[in-house]
TIKOLLO-664913 format. One line per field, with one value per atom (N, C-alpha, C): residue number from 1; y, x, z; atom name. Coordinates in nm, 4 decimals, padded with zeros to 6 digits. Layout:
<rs>
marmar [NUM_...]
north [Y_...]
east [X_...]
up [Z_...]
gulum [CA_...]
</rs>
This chain:
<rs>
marmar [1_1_1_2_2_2_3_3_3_4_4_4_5_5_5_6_6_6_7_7_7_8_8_8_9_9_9_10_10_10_11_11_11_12_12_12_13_13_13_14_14_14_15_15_15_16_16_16_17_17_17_18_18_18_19_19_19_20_20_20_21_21_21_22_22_22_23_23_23_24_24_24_25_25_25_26_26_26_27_27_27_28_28_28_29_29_29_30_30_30_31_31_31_32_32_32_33_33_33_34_34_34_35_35_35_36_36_36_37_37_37_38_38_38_39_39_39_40_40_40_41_41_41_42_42_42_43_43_43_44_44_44_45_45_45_46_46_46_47_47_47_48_48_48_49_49_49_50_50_50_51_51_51_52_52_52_53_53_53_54_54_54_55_55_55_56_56_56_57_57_57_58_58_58_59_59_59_60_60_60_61_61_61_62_62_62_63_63_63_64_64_64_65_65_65_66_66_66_67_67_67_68_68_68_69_69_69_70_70_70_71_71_71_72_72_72_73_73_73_74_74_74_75_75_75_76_76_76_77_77_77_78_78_78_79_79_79_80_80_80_81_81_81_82_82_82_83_83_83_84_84_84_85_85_85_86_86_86_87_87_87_88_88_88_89_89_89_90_90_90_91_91_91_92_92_92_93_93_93_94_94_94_95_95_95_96_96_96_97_97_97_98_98_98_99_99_99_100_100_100_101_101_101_102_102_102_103_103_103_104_104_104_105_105_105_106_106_106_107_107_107_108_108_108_109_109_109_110_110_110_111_111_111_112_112_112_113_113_113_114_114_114_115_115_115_116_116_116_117_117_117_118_118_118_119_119_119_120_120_120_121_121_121_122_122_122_123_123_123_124_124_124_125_125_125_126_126_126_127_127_127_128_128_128_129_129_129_130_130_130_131_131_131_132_132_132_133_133_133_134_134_134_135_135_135_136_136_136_137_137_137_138_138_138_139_139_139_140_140_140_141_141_141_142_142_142_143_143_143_144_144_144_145_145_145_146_146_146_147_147_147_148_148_148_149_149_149_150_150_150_151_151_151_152_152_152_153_153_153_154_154_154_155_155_155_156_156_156_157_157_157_158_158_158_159_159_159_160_160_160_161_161_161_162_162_162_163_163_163_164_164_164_165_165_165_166_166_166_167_167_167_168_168_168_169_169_169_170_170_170_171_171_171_172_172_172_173_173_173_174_174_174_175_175_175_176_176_176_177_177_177_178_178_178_179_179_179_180_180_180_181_181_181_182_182_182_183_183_183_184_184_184_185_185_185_186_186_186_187_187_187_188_188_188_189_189_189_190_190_190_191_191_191_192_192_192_193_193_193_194_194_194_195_195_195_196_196_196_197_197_197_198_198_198_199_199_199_200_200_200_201_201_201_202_202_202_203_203_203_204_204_204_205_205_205_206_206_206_207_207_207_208_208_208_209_209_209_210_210_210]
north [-00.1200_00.0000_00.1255_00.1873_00.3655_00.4373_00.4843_00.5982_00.7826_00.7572_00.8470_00.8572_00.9540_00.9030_00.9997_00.8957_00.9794_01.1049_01.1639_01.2763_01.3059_01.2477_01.3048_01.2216_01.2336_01.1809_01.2320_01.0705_01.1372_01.1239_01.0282_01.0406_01.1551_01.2968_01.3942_01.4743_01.4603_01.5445_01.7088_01.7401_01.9191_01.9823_01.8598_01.8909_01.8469_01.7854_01.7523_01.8791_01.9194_02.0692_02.1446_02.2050_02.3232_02.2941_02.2078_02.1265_02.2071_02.1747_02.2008_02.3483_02.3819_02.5417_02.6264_02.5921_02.6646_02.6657_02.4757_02.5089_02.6005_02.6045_02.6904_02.8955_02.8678_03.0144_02.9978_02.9275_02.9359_02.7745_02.7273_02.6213_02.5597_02.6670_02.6187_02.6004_02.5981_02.5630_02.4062_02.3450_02.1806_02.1357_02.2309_02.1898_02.0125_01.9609_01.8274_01.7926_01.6672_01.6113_01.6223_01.6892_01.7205_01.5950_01.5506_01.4084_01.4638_01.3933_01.3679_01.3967_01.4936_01.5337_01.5225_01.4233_01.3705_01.2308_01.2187_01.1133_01.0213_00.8831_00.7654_00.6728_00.7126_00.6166_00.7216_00.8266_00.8747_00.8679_00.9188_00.9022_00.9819_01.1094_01.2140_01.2671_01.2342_01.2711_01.4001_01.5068_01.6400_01.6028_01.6265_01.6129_01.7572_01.7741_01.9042_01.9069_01.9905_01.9559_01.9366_02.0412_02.0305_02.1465_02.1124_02.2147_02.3316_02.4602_02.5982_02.5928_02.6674_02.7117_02.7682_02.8922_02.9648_02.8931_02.7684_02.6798_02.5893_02.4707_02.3251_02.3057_02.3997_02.3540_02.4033_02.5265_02.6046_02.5211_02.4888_02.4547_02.3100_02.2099_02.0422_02.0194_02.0802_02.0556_02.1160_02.0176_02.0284_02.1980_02.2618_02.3836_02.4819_02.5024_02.5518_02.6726_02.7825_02.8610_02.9614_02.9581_03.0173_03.0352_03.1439_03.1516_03.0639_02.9479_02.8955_02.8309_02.7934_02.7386_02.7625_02.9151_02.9837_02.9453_02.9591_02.9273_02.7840_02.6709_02.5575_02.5275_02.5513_02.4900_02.5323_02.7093_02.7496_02.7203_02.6276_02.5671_02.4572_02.3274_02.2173_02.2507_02.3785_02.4095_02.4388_02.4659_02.5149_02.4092_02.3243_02.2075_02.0821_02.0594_01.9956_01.8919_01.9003_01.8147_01.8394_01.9447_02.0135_02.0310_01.9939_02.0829_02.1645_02.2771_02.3613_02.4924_02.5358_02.7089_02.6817_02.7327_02.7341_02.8515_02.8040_02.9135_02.9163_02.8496_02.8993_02.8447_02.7201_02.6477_02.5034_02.4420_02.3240_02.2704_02.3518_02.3252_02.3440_02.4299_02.4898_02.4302_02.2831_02.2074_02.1830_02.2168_02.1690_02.0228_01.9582_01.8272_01.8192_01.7393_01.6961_01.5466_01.6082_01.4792_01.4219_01.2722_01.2083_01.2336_01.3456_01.4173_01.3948_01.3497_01.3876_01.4311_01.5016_01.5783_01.5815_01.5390_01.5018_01.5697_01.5751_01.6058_01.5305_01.5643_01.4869_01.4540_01.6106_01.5375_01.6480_01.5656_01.6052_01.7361_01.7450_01.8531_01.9584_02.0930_02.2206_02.1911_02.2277_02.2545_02.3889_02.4335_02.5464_02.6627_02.7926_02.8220_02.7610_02.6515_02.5653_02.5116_02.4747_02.3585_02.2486_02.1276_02.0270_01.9828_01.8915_01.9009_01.7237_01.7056_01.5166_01.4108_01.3910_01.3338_01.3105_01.4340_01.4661_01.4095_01.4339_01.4264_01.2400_01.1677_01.0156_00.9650_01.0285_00.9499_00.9478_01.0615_01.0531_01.0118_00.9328_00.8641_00.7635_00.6796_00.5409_00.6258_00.6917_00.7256_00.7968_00.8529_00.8706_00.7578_00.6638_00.5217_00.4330_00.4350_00.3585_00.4507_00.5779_00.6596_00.6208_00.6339_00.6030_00.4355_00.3650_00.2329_00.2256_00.2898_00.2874_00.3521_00.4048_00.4833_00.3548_00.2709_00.1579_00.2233_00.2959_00.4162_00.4660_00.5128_00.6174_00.6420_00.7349_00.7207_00.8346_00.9403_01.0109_01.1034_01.1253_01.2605_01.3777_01.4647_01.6156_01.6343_01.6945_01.7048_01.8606_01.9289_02.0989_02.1385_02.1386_02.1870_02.0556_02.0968_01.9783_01.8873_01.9326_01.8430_01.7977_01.8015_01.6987_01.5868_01.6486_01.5547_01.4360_01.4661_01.3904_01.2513_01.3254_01.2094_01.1596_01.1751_01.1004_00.9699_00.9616_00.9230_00.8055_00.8850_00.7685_00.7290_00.7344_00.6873_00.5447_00.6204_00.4956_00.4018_00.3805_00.3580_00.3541_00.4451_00.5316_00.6734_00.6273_00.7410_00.8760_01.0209_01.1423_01.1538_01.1067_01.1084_01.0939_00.9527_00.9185_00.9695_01.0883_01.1856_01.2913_01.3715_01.4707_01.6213_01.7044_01.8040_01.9502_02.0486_02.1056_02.1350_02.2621_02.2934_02.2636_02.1360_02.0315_01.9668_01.9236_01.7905_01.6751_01.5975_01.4251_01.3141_01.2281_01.1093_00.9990_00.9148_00.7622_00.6699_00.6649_00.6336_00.4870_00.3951_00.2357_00.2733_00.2390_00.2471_00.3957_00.4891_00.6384_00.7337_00.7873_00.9645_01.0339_01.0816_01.2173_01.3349_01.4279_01.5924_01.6601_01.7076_01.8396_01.9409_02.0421_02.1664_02.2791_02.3576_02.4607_02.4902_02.4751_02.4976_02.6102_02.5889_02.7202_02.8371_02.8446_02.9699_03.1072_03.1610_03.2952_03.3882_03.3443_03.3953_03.3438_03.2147_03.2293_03.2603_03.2330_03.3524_03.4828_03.5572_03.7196_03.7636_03.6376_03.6816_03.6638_03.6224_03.5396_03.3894_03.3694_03.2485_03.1155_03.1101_03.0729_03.1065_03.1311_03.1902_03.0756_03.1396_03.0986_02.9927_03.0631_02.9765_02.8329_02.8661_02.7533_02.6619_02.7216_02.5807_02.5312_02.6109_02.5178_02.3904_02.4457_02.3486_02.2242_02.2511_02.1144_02.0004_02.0348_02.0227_01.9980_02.0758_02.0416_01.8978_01.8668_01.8218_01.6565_01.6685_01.5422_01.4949_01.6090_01.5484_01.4690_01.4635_01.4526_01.2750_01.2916_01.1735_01.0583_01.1052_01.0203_00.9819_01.0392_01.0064_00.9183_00.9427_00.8488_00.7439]
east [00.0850_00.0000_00.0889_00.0464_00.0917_00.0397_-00.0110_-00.0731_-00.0364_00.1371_00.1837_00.3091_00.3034_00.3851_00.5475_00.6521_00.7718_00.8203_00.9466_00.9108_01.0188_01.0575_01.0765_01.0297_00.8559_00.7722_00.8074_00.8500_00.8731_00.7853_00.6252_00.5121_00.4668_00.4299_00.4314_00.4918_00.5421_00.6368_00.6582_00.5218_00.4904_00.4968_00.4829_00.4624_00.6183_00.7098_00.8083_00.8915_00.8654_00.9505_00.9011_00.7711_00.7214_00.7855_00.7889_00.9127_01.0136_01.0832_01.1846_01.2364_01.1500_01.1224_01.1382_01.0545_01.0173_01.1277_01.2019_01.2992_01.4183_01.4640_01.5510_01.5777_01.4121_01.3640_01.4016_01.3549_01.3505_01.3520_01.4662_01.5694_01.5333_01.4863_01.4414_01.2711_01.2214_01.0728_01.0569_00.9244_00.9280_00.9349_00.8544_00.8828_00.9096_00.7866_00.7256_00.6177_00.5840_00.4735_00.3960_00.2914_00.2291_00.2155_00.2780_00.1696_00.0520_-00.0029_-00.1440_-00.0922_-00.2239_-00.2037_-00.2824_-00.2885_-00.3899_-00.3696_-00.5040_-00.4999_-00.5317_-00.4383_-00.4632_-00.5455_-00.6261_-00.7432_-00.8656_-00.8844_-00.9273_-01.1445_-01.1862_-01.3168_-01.3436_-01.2646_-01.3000_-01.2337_-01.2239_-01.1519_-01.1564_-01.1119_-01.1170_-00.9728_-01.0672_-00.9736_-00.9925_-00.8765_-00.8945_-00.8178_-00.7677_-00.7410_-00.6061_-00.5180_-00.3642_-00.3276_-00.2069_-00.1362_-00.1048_-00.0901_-00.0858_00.0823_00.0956_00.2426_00.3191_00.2514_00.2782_00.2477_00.1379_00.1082_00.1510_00.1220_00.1357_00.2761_00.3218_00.4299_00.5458_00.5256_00.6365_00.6546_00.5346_00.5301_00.5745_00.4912_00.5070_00.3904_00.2694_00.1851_00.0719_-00.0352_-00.1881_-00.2126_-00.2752_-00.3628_-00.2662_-00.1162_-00.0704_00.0170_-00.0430_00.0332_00.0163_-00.1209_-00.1915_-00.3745_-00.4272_-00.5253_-00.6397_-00.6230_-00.7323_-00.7248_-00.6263_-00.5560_-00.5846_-00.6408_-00.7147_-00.8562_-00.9084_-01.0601_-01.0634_-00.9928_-00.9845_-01.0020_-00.8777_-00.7883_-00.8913_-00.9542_-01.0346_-01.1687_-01.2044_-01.3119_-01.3215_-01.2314_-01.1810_-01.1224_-01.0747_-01.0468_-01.1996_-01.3033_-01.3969_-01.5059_-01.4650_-01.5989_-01.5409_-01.4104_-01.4190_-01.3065_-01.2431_-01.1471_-01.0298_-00.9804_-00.8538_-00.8385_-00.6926_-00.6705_-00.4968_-00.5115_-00.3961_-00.4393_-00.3123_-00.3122_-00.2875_-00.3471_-00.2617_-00.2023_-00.1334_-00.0019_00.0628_00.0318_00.0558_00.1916_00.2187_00.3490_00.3521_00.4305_00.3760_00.4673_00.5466_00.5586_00.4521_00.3877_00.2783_00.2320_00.2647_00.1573_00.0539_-00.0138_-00.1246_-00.1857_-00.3202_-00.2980_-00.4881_-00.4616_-00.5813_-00.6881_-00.7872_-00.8473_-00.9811_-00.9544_-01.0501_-01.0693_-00.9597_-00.9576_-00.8005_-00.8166_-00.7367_-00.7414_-00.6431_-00.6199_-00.5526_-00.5751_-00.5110_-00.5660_-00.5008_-00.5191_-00.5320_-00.6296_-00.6189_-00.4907_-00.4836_-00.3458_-00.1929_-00.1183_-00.0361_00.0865_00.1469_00.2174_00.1747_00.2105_00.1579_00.1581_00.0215_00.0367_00.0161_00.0764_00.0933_-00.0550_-00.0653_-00.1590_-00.2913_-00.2785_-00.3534_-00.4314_-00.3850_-00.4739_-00.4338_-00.4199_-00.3751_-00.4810_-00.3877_-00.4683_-00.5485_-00.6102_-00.6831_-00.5772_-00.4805_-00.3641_-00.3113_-00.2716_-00.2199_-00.3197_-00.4164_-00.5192_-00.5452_-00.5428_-00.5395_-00.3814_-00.2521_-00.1597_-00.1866_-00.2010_-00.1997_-00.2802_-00.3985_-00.5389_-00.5022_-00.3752_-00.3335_-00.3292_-00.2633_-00.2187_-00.3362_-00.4712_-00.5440_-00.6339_-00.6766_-00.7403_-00.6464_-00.4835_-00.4868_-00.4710_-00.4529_-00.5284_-00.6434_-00.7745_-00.8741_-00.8693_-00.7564_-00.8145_-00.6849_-00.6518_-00.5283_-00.5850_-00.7430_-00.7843_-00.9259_-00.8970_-00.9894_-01.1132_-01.1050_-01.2745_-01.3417_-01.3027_-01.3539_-01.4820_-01.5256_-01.6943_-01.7646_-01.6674_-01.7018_-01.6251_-01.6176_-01.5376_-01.5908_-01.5186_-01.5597_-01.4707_-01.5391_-01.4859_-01.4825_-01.3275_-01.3466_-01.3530_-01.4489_-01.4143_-01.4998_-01.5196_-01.6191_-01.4997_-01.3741_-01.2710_-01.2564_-01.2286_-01.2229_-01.3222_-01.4555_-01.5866_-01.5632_-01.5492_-01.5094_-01.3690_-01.2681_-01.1671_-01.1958_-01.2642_-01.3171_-01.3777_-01.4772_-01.5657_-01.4708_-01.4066_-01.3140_-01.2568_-01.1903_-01.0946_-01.1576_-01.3370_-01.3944_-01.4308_-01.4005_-01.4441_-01.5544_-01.5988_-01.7885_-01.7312_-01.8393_-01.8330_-01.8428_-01.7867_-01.8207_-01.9524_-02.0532_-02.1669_-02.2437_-02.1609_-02.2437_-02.2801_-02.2164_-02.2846_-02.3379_-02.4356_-02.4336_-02.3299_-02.3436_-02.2341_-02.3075_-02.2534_-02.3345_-02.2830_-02.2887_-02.2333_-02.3375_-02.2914_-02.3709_-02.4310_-02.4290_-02.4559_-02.4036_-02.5024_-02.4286_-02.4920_-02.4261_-02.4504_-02.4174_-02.4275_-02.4053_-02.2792_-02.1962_-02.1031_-02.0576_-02.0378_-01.9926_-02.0459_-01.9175_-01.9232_-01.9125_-01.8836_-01.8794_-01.9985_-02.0157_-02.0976_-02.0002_-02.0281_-01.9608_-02.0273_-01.9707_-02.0286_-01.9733_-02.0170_-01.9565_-01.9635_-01.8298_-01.8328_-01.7600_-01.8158_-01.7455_-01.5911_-01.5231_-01.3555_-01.3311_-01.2322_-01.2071_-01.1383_-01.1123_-01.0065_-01.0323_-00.9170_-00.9865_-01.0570_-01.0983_-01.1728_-01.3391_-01.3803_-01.4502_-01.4963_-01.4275_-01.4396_-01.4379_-01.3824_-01.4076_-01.4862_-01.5575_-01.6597_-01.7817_-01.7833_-01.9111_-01.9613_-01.9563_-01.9807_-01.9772_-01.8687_-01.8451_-01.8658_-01.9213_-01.8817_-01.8517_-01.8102_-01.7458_-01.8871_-01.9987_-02.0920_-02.1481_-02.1616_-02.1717_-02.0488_-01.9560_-01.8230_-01.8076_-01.8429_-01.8656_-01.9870_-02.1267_-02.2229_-02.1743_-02.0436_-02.0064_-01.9781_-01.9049_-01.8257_-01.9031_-01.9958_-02.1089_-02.2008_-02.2251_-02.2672_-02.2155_-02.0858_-02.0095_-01.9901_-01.9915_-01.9655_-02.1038_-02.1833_-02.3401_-02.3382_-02.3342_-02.3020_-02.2126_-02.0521_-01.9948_-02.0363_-02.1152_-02.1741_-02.2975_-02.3561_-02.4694_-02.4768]
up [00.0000_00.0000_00.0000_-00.0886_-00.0888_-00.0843_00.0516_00.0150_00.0380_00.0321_00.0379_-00.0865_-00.1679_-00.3006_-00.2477_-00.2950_-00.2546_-00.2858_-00.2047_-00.1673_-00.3172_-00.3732_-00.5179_-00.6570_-00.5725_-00.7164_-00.8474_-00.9466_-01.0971_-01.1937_-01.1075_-01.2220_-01.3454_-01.2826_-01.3769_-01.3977_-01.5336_-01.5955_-01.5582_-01.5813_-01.5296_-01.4722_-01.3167_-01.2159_-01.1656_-01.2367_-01.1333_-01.2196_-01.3062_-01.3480_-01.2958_-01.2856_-01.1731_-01.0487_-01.0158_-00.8265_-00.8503_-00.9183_-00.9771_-00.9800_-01.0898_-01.0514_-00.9718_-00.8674_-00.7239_-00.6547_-00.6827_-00.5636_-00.6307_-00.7579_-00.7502_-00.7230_-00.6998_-00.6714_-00.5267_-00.4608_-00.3018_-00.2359_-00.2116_-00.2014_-00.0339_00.0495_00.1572_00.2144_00.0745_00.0318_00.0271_00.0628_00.0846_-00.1086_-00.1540_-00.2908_-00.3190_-00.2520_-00.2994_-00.2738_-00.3347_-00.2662_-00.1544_-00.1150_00.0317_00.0941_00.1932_00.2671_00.3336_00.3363_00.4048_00.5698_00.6129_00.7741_00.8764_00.9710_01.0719_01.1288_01.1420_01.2529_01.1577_01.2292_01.1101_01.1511_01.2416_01.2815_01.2617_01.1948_01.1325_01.1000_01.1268_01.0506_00.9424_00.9450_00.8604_00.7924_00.6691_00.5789_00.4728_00.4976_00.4355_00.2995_00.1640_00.0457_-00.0373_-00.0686_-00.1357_-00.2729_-00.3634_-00.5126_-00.5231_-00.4923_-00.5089_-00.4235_-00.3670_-00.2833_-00.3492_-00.2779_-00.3424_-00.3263_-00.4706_-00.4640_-00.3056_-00.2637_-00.1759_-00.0639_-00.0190_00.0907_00.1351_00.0711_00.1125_00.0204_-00.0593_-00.1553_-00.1113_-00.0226_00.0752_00.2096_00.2952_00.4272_00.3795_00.3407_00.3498_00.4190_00.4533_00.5242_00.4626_00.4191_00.3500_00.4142_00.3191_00.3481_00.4695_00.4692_00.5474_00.5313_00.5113_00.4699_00.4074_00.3452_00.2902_00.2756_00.1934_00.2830_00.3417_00.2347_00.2367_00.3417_00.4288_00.5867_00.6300_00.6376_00.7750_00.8221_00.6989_00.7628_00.7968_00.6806_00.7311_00.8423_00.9198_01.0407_01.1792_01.1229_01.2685_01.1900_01.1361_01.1539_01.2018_01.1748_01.2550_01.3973_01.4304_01.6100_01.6552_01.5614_01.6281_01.6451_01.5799_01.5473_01.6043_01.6425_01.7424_01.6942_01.5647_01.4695_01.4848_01.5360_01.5588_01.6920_01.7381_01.9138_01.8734_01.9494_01.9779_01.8672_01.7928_01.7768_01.6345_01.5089_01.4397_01.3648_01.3686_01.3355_01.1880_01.1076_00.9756_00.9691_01.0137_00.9963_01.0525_00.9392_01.0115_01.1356_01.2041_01.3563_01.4889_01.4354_01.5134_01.6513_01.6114_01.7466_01.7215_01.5686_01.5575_01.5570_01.6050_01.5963_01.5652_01.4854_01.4134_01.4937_01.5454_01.5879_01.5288_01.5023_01.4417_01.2755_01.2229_01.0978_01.0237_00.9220_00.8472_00.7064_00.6212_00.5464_00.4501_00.3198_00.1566_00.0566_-00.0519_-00.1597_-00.2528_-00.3556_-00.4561_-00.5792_-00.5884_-00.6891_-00.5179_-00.5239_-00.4484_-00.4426_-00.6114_-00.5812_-00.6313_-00.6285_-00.6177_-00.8112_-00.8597_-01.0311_-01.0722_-01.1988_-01.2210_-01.2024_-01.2255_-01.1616_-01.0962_-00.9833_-00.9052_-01.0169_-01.1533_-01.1869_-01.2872_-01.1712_-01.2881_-01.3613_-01.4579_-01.5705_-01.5401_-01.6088_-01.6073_-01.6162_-01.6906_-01.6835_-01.5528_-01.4681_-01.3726_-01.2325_-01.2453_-01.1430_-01.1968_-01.2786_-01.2622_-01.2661_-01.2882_-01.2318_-01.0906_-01.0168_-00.9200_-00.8249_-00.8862_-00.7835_-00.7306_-00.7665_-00.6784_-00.5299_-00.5132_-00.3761_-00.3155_-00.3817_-00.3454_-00.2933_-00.4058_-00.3205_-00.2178_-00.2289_-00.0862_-00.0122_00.0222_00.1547_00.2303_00.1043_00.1594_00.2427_00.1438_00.1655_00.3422_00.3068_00.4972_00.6317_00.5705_00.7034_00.7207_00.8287_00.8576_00.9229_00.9649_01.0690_00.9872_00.8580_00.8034_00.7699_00.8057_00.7192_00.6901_00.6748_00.6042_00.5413_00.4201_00.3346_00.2903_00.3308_00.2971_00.1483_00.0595_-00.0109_-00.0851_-00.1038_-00.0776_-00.2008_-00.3066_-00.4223_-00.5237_-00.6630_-00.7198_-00.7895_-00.8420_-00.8432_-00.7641_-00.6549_-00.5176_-00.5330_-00.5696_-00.5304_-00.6477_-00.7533_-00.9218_-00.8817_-00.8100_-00.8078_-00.6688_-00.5984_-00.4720_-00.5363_-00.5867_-00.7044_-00.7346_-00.8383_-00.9265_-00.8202_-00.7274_-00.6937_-00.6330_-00.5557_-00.5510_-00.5994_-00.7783_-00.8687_-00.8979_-00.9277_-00.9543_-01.0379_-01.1255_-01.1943_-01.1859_-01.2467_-01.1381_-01.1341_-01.1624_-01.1958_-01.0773_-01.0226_-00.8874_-00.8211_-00.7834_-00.6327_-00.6931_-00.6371_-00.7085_-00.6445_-00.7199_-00.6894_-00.6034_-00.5304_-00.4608_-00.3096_-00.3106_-00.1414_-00.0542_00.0562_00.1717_00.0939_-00.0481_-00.0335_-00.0151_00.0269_00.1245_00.0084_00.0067_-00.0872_00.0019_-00.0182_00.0080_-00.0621_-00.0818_-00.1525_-00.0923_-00.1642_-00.1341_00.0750_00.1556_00.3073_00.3740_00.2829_00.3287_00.2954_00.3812_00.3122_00.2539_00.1350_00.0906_00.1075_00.1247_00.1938_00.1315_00.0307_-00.0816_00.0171_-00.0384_00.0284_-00.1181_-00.1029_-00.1965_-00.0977_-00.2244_-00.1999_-00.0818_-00.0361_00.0943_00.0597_-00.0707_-00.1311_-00.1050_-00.0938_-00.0984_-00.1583_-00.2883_-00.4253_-00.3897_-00.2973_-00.2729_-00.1175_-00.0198_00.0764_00.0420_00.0240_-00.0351_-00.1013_-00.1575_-00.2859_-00.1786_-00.1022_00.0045_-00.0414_-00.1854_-00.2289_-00.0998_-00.0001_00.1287_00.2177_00.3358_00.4161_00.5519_00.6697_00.7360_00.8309_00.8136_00.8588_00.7989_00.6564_00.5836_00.6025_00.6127_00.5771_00.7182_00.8469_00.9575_00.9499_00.8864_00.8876_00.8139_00.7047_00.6591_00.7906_00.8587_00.9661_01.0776_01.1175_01.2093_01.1432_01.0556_00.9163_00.9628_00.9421_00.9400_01.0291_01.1553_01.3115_01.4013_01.2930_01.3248_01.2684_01.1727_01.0347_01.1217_01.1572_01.2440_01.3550_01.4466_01.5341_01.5338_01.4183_01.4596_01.4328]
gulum [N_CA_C_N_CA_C_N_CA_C_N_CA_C_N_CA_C_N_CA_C_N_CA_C_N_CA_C_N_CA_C_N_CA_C_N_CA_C_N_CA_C_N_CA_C_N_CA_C_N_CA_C_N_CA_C_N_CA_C_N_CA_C_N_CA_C_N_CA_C_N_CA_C_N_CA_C_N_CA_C_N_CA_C_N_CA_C_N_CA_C_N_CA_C_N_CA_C_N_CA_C_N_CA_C_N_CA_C_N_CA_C_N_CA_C_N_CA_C_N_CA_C_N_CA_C_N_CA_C_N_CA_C_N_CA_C_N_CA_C_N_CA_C_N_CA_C_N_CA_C_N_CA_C_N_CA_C_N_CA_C_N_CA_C_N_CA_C_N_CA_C_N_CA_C_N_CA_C_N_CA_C_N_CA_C_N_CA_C_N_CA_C_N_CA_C_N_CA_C_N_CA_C_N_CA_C_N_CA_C_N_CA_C_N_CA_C_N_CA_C_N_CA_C_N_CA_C_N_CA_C_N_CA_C_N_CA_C_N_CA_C_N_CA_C_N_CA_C_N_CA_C_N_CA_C_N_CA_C_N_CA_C_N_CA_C_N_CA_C_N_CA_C_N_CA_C_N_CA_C_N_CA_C_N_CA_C_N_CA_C_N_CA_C_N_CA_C_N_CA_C_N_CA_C_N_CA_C_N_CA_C_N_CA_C_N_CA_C_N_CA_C_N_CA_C_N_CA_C_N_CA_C_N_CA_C_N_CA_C_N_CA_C_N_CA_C_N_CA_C_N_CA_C_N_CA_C_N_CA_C_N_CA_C_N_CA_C_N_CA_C_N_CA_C_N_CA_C_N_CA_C_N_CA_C_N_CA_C_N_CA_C_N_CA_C_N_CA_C_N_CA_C_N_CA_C_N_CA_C_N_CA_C_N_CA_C_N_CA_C_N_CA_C_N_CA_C_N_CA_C_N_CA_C_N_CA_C_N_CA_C_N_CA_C_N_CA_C_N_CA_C_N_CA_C_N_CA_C_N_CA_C_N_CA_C_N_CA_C_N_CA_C_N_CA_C_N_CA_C_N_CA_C_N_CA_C_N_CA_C_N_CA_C_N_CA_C_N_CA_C_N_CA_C_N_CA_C_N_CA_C_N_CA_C_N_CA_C_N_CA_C_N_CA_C_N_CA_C_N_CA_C_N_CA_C_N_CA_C_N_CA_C_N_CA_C_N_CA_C_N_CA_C_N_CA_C_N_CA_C_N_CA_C_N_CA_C_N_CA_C_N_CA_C_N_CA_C_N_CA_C_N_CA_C_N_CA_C_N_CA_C_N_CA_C_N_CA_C_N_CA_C_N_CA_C_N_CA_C_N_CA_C_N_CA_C_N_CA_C_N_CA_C_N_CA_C_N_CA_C_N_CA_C_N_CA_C_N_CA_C_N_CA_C_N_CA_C_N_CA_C_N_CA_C_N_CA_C_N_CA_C_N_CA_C_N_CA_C_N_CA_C_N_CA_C_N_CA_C_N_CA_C_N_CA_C_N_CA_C_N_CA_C_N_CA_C_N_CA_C_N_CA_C_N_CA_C_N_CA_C_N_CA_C_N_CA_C_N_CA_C_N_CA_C_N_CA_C_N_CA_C_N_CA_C]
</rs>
C-alpha cells in the first residue's frame, strides 16, 4: 500500500519541473509532494485539489500557509477536529483529531490547476489513503474536483454523487459531503462563508456520530 507518493515523485512530468522550478527560486521551500495530515485512525476525511504554490508547496503541510488554511484549520479548532493554535506552519503544534487531510493530486500545479492526466496518475495514492484509514466514514470534499476524483478513486463514476455545497450522498461504506472549496476567491466573494463551511463540519460530526 501507498498511500503516500515519494518525496521526489517522478510520475508527472509538469509537475516535477514546476518542483523544480520553485525550488531553484527558493531552495528552503518543501517543494514536494504534500503528505497527508492527521490522525490515522481517522473518521473524517477532508480532500482538497492540489497544494498551493505559496502553501502546502512552501510549508510540506496540506492547506498551510496560505489563505485557504485559515478558515480551514479554525473551523476544525472550532468544530471539534482540531486541538492547539494554528499558526501557519507546520511546527505549530497543531494536531488533528478524528480528521485527516489530503489532496487529490499532491504537488503544487501550475496556476492551481492540474490538468486530467495529472489528477489520474496521481489517484493510486489517493485510493490507498482512503483504503489505509480503517474508521472512516465520512469525506468532505473541498471543491467539485475533489468531489469527481473522490468518485473515481472509488471507482464510480463522477456522476455518482451529485455536486453542490452540503450535499451528502451515500457512496460504497462512506458519506460524501460536498463543500465549496475554501479559497480565498470564494471567501471574499461570500460564495463561502465561514458559517456555511462550519455546517459542513457540524454536518459530518453529526453523520460520524450516529
Amino acid at each position: 500500500m501507498t498511500a503516500e507518493p515519494p518525496r521526489d515523485c517522478p510520475l508527472c512530468p509538469r509537475l516535477v519541473a514546476y518542483r523544480a522550478e520553485n525550488a531553484a527560486q527558493n531552495s528552503d521551500w518543501w517543494n514536494g509532494p504534500a503528505p497527508s495530515f492527521g490522525d490515522p485512525d481517522a473518521r473524517l476525511l477532508v480532500v482538497g485539489l492540489a497544494p498551493g504554490r505559496t502553501g502546502a508547496n512552501r510549508t510540506g503541510r496540506p492547506f498551510t500557509g496560505d489563505g485557504a488554511g485559515v478558515i480551514l484549520y479554525e473551523t476544525l479548532l472550532k468544530t471539534g477536529f482540531a486541538r492547539g493554535r494554528y499558526e501557519a506552519r507546520p511546527d505549530d503544534g497543531l494536531t488533528l483529531v478524528d480528521c485527516m487531510i489530503t489532496n487529490a493530486v499532491r504537488c503544487a500545479p501550475p496556476l492551481n490547476k492540474p490538468t486530467l492526466a495529472e489528477e489520474a496518475t496521481c489517484r493510486p495514492f489517493l485510493i490507498d489513503r482512503l483504503a489505509a484509514l480503517p474508521r472512516l466514514k465520512v469525506i468532505v470534499t473541498l471543491g467539485d474536483i475533489s468531489r469527481k476524483n473522490v468518485l473515481k478513486a472509488l471507482g464510480l463514476p463522477a456522476s455518482a454523487a451529485p455536486a453542490g455545497h452540503g450535499v451528502e450522498a451515500a457512496v460504497g461504506p462512506y458519506t460524501l459531503l460536498n463543500s465549496y472549496h475554501c479559497s480565498r476567491l470564494n471567501t471574499n466573494t461570500g460564495r463561502l462563508t465561514p458559517a456555511m463551511f462550519e455546517a459542513v463540519f457540524l454536518r459530518a460530526k453529526a453523520l460520524i456520530a450516529a
